[in-house]
C-alpha positions in Angstrom: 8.4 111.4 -5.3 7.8 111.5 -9.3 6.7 115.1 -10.3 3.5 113.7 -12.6 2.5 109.8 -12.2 5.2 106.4 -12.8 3.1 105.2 -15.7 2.5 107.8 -18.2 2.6 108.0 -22.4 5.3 110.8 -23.3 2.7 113.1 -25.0 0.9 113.2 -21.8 4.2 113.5 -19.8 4.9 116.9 -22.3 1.7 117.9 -21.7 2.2 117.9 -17.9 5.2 119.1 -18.7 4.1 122.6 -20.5 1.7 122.9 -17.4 4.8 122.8 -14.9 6.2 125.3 -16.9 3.7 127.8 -16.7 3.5 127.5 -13.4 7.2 127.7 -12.6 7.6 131.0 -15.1 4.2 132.9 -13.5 5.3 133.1 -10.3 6.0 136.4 -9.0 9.6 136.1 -8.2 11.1 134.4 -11.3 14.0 135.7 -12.4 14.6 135.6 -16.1 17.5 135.4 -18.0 19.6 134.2 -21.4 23.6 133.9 -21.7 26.4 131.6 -23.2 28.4 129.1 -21.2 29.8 125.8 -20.8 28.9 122.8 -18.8 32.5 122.0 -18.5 35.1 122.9 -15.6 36.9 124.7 -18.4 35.4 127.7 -19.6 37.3 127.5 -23.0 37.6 123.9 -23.8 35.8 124.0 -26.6 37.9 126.5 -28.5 41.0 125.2 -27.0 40.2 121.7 -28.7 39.4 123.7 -31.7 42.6 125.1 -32.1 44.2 122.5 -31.5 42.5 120.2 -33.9 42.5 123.2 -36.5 46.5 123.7 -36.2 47.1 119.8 -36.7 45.1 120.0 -39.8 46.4 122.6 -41.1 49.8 121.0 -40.6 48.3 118.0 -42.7 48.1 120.5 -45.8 50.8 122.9 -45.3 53.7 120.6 -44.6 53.2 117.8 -46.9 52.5 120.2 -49.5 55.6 122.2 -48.9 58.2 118.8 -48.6 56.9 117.6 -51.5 57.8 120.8 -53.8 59.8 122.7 -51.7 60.6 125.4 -54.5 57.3 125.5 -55.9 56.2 126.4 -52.5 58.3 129.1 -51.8 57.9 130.8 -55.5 53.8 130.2 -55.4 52.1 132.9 -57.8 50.4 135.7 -55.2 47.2 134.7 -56.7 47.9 130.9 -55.4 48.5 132.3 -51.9 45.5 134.5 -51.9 43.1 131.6 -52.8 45.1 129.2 -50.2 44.3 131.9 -47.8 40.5 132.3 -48.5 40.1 128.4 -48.5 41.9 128.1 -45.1 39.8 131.1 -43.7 36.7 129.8 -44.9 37.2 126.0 -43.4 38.5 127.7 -40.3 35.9 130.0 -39.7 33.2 127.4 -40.4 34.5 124.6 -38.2 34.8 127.3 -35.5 30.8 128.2 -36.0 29.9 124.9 -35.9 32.2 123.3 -33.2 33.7 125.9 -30.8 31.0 128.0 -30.0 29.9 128.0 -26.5 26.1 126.5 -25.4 23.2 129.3 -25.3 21.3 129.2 -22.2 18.0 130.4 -21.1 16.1 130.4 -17.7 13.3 130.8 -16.3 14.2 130.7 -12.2 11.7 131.1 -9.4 10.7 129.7 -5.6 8.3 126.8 -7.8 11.3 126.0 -9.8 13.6 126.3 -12.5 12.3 125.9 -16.1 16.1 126.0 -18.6 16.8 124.8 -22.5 20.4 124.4 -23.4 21.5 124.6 -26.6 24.5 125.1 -29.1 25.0 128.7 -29.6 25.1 128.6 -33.8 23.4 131.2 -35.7 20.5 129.1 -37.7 21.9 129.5 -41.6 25.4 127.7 -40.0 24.0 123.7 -40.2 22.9 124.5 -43.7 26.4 126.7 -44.8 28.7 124.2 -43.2 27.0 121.2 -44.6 27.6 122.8 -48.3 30.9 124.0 -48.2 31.4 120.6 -46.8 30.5 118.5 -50.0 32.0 121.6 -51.9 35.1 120.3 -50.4 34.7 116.7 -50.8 33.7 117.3 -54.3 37.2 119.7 -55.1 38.9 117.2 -53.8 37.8 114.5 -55.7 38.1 116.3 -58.7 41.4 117.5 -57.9 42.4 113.9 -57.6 41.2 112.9 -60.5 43.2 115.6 -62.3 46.1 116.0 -60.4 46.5 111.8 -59.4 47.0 110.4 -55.8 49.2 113.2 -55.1 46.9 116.1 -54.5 46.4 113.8 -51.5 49.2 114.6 -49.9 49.0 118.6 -49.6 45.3 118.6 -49.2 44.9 116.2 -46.3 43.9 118.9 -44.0 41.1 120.2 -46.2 39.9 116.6 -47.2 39.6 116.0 -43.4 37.7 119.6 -42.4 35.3 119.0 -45.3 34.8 115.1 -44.4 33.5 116.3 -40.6 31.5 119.3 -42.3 29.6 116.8 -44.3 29.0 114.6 -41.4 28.5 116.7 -38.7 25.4 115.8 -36.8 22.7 118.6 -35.1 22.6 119.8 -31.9 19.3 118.8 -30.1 18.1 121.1 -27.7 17.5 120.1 -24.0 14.8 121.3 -22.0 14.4 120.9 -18.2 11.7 121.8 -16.0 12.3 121.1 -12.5 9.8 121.9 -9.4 12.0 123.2 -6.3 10.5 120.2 -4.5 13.4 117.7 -6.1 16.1 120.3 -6.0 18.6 118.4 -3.0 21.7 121.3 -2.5 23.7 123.4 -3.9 27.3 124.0 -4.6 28.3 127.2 -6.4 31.7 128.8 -7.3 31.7 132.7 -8.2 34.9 133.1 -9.6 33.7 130.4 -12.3 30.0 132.2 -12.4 28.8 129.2 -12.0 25.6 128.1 -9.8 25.1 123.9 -9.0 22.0 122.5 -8.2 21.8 118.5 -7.4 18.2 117.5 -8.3 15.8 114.6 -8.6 14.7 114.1 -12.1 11.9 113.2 -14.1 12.3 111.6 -17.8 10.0 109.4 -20.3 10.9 109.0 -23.4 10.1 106.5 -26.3 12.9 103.5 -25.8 15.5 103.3 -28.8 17.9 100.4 -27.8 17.3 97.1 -28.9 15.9 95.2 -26.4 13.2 97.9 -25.1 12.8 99.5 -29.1 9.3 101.1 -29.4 8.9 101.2 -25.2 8.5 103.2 -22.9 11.6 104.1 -21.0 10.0 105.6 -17.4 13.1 107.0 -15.3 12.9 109.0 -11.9 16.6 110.0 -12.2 18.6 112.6 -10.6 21.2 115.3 -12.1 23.5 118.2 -12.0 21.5 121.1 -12.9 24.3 124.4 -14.0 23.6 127.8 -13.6 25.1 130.5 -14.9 23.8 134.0 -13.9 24.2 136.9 -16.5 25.6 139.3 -14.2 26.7 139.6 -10.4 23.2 140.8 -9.2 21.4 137.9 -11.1 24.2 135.7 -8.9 22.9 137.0 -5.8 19.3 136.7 -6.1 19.5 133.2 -7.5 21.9 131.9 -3.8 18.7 134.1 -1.6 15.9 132.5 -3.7 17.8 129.0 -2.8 19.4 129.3 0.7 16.6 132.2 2.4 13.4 131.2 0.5 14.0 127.1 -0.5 16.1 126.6 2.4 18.5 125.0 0.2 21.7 124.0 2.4 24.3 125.9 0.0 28.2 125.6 0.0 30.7 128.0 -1.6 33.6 126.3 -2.9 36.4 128.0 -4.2 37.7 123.6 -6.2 35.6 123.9 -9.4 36.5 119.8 -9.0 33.9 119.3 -6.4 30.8 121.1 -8.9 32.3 118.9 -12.0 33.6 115.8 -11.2 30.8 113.5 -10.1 33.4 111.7 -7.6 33.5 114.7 -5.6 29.7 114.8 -5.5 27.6 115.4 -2.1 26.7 111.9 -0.2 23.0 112.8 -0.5 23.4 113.0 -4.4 25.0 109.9 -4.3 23.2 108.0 -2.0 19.7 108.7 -4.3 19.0 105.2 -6.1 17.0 105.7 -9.7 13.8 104.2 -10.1 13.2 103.0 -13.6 10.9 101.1 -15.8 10.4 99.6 -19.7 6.7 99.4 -20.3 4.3 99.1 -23.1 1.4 102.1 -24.1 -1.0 99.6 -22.7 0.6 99.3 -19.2 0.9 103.2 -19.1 -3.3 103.1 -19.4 -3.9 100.1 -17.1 -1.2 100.9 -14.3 -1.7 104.9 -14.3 -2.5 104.5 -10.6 0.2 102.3 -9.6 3.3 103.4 -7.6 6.9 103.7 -8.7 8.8 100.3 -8.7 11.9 100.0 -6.1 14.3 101.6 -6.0 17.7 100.1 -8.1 19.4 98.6 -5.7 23.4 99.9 -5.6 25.9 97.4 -7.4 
């Protein structure tokens, strides 16, 4: 079943990989494409949390501020209220560049397979920016402290807490997939949502960084969701006849977005699909190359 053999080293597994590729992305009928999504049943949950997280801490630096001089508040010098106003559009455009944004997709989609990266949809120079006005912040506030006392605490809460998750805000990996149409299973797809579900067999080896297995090799023949999202209405339709007419994919329109996102609602033949995994050493991936797959887990 495995796409390259069980026992394998992950730089010859990315080496297969890159083959597979190639030959997915050369065949005559690939459809190529690139848009923005989400991998979520809501199209807009990211912004949504966003604003919502934005508007509470805003709330942590205009109210407190305000209660605790309510007359200085009101009488603020227009200069005051113009740099309040480019600080608070700065934080709030930053945080939105490097949280709401939706994921960046490209594909790569023909009858050999579907070759797709996902990744966060920031513009490069954002990581860099956010990360410096970040400390900027922590260090204003800091020294504002110091000057002020404890009580600058209280109106700048908001802008303490942006700047805190600016500073520690981690980096988006990339994921890359390359599947052969061989493991693809069925499909579900919704068009309302745009969206196009493939269940699929998986393969994965990566180096092992728990505890227990640390330095390992972590073999998995795994299975997963696998979302498309077609640019435009004709990319739609040549995607469901490359998978129902020339895969003879069994494919089911579904007007519940609950049955493509929520992995209760998922097809028995998805769920019924038991992983197959392994820890190994570099030196059992030489001396068992040939050897099959173990079991298959057994369901709990």
């Amino acid at each position: 079943m495995a796409m390259f053999p069980f026992y394998i080293t992950p730089n010859d597994f990315t080496e297969l990989q890159e083959v597979e590729s190639k030959r997915i992305s050369s065949a005559e009928d690939t459809l190529r494409w690139k848009t923005r999504n989400l991998e979520e049943k809501n199209r807009w949950l990211r912004k949504q949390l966003w604003f919502g997280a934005f508007f509470i801490g805003l709330s942590l630096f205009v109210v407190p501020a305000a209660l605790s001089d309510l007359e200085y508040f009101f009488s603020a010098e227009p200069s005051t209220i113009l740099i309040s106003l480019v600080v608070v559009s700065i934080i709030a455009i930053t945080t939105y560049l490097s949280y709401a944004l939706d994921d960046e997709f490209e594909y790569a989609f023909s009858r050999e397979g579907l070759v797709y990266t996902r990744k966060f949809g920031e513009p490069t120079w954002v990581p860099m920016a956010a990360k410096s006005i970040g400390i900027f912040g922590c260090s204003a506030s800091v020294l504002l402290t110091l000057i002020v006392g404890p009580s600058a605490l209280i109106g700048a809460g908001g802008f303490i807490l942006a700047s805190f998750f600016l500073v520690n805000r981690k980096p988006f990996e990339p994921h890359h997939y390359v599947i052969p149409a061989k493991d693809f299973m069925c499909v579900r797809y919704n068009r309302k949502r745009n969206v196009i579900c493939i269940y699929s067999k998986l393969d994965v080896c990566r180096v092992s960084e728990s505890g227990k297995h640390e330095g390992k090799i972590h073999r998995v023949l795994a299975k997963t969701k696998l979302y498309v999202f077609p640019q435009n209405s004709g990319l739609f339709e040549q995607s469901l006849e490359l998978l129902s007419s020339k895969l003879q994919l069994e494919c089911e329109n579904t007007e519940s977005l609950d049955l493509i996102f929520e992995p209760k609602n998922d097809p028995k033949p998805y769920k019924a699909f038991r992983h197959q995994r392994e820890y190994y050493s570099v030196e059992d991936a030489v001396t068992k190359r040939d050897h099959p797959a173990p079991a298959p887990k057994k369901p709990r």
